[in-house]
N, C-alpha and C positions, 0 to 999 in steps of 0.2 A: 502423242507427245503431251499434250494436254492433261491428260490424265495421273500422268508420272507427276507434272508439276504438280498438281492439287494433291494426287497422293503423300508427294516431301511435304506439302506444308500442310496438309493434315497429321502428319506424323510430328512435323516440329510443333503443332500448337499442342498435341495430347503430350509429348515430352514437357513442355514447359509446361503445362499446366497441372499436371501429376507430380512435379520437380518436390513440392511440400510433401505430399503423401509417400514421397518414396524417401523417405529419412529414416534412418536406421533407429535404431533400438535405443541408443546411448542417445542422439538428438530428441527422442520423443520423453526419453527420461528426463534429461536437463530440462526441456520445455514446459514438462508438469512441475518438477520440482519450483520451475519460476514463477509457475502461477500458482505454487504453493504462498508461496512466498508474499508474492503481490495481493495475495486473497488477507494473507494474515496480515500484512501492514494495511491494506485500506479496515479491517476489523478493529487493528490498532487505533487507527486513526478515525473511526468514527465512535470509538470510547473514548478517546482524549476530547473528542469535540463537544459528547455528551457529559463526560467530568466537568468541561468549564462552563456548558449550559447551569448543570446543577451547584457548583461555584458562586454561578453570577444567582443564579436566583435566591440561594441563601443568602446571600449580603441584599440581595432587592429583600428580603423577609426581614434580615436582621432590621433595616433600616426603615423599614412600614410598622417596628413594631410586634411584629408576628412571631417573632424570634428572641427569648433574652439575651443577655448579653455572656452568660455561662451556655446557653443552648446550643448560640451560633459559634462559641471558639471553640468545642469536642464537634461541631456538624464540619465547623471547616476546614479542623485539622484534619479531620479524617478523608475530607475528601482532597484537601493537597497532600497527602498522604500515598491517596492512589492516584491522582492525576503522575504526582512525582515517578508512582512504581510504572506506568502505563508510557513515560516519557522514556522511562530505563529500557523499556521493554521495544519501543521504535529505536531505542539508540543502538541496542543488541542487535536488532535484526538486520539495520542498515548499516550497519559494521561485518556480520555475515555472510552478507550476500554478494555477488560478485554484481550487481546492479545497485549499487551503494549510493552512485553520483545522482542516480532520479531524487532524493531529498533533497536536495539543493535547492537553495531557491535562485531563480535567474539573478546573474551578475555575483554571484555567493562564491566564492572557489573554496573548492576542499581543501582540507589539511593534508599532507603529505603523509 
């Protein structure tokens, strides 16, 4: 009797624990596609973060000096130029994806 019991719950733990690996075709597709998706907004998002690095340190140059005053207004248009294109470009994606609400920031509510 002992052994029946150990055998069910040897059986329930490999069922649940196999329960990820046995998703069908369409689950593991959706699942890649999301980590498509997630790989491309964190890539978004750590060029937005290095635009406003190089943003900030143009105006720390304009203002030391290092930068004239015609040098740093074509250095920084051009780089709010692409920070702007690279903002369009998270706004695209978080409007595409069916995980749209992870942008939010806490206490934020989305628009309808």
């Amino acid at each position: 009797m002992a052994y029946v019991i150990i055998l069910v719950l040897l059986v329930a733990v490999v069922v649940i624990v196999t329960a990820p690996l046995r998703g069908g075709p369409a689950d593991r597709t959706e699942r890649q596609e999301d980590e498509v998706q997630s790989m491309k907004r964190i890539d978004l998002e750590a060029a937005r973060d290095a635009k406003y690095r190089e943003i900030r340190d143009a105006e720390l140059d304009h203002e030391t000096g290092k930068l004239s005053d015609q040098d740093y207004a074509a250095i920084d248009s051009t780089l709010r130029a692409e920070a702007i294109d690279l903002l369009h470009q998270l706004d695209e994606l978080a409007d595409a994806g069916p995980g749209s609400s992870e942008g939010t920031a806490p206490g934020e509510v989305e628009a309808p």
